[in-house]
C-alpha positions as CSV (number, residue, x, y, z in Angstrom):
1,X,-37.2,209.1,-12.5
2,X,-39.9,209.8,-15.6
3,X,-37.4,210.2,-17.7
4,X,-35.4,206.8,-17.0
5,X,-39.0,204.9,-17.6
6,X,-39.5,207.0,-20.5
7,X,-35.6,205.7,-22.1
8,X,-36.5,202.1,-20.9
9,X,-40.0,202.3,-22.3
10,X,-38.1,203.7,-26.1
11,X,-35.8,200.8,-25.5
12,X,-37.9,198.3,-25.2
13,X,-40.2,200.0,-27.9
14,X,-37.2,199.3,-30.1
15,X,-36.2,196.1,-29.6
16,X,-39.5,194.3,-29.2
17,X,-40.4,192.5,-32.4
18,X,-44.2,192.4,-33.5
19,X,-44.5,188.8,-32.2
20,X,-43.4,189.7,-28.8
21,X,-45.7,192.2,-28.7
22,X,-48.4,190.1,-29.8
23,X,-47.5,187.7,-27.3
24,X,-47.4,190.1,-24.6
25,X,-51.3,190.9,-25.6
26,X,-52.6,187.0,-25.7
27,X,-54.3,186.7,-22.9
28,X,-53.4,183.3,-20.8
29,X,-55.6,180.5,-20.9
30,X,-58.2,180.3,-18.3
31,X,-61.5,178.3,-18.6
32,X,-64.6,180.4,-19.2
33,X,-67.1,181.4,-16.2
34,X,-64.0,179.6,-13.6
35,X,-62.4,181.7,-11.5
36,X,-58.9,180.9,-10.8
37,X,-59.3,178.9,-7.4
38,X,-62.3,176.3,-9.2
39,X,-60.2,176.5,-12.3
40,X,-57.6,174.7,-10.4
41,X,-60.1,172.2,-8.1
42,X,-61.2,171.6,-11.9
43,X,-58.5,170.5,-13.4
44,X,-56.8,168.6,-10.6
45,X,-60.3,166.3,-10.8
46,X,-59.5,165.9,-14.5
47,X,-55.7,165.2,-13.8
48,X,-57.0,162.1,-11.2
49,X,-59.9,161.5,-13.9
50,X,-57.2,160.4,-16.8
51,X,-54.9,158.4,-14.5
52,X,-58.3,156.3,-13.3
53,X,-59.0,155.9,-16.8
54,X,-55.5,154.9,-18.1
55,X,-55.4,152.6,-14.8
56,X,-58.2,151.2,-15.6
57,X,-57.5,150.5,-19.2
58,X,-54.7,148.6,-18.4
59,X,-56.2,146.1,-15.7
60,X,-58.6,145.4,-18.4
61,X,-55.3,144.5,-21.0
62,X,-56.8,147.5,-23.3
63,X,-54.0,150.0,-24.5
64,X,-53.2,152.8,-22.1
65,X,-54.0,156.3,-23.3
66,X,-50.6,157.7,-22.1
67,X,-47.8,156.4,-20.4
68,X,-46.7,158.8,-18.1
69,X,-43.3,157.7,-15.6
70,X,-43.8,156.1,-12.3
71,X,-42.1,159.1,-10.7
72,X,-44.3,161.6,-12.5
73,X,-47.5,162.7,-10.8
74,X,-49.7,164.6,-12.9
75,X,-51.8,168.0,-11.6
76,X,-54.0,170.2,-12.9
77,X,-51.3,173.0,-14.0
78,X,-50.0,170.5,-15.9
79,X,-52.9,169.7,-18.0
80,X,-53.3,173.6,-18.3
81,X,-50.1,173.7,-19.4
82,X,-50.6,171.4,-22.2
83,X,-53.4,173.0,-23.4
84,X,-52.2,176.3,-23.5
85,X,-50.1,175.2,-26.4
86,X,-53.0,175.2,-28.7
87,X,-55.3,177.7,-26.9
88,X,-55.5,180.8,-25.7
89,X,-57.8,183.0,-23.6
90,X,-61.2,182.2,-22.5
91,X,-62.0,178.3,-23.8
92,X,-64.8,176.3,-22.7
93,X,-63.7,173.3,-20.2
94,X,-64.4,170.4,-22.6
95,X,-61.9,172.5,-25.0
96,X,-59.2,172.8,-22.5
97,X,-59.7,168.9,-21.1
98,X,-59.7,167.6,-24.5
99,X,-56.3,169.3,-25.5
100,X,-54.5,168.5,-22.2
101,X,-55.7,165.0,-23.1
102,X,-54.2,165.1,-26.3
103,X,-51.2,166.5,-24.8
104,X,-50.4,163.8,-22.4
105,X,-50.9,161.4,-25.4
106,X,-48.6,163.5,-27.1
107,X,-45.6,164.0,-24.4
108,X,-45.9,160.8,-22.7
109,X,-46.8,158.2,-25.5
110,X,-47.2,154.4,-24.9
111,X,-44.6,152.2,-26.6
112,X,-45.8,149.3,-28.4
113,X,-45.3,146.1,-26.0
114,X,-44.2,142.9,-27.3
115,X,-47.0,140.7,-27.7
116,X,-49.0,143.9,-28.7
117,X,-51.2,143.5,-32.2
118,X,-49.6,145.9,-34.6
């Protein structure tokens, strides 16, 4: 039994590039001094936070942040989950809100309506 984890272990060893193993040190993104279960309440709040805003943006005829589909509904993973591609680890929660923000502008962008001022 040691010795099959010690061949899988040398395999592995072997075949992992220095990226992978970088990437398998990162640590996931998490927001500082949240644990897991208020990390979560957190962002959901946010999630419902941006779609009140862009709703309310566009009663008002002012240009939606994002345009997300009608079938999409929009959670707190999600907003972690566009944030983790430009942070890592530990960030502060304005950090983390900031860049989901910038990644639902990103992924789901508004297309110019006619009528629209260019």
């Amino acid at each position: 039994m040691l010795r099959n984890a010690l061949l899988v272990t040398t395999i592995l060893g072997l075949t992992l590039s220095p990226a992978m193993v970088m990437a398998l040190d990162e640590k996931p993104l998490s927001i500082s001094g949240l644990t897991q279960r208020s990390e979560q309440h957190y962002l959901n709040g946010a999630a419902d936070g941006f779609q009140i805003i862009n709703a309310q943006f566009a009663r008002r005829g002012s240009p939606r942040l994002f345009c997300i589909p009608g079938k999409v509904v929009l959670y707190g993973r999600d907003l972690l989950e566009l944030a983790s591609k430009d942070l890592k680890g530990p960030q502060e929660d304005a950090d983390v809100v900031v860049s989901a923000l910038f990644g639902l502008m990103k992924k789901y962008p508004c297309q110019q309506q006619e009528g629209d001022e260019k």
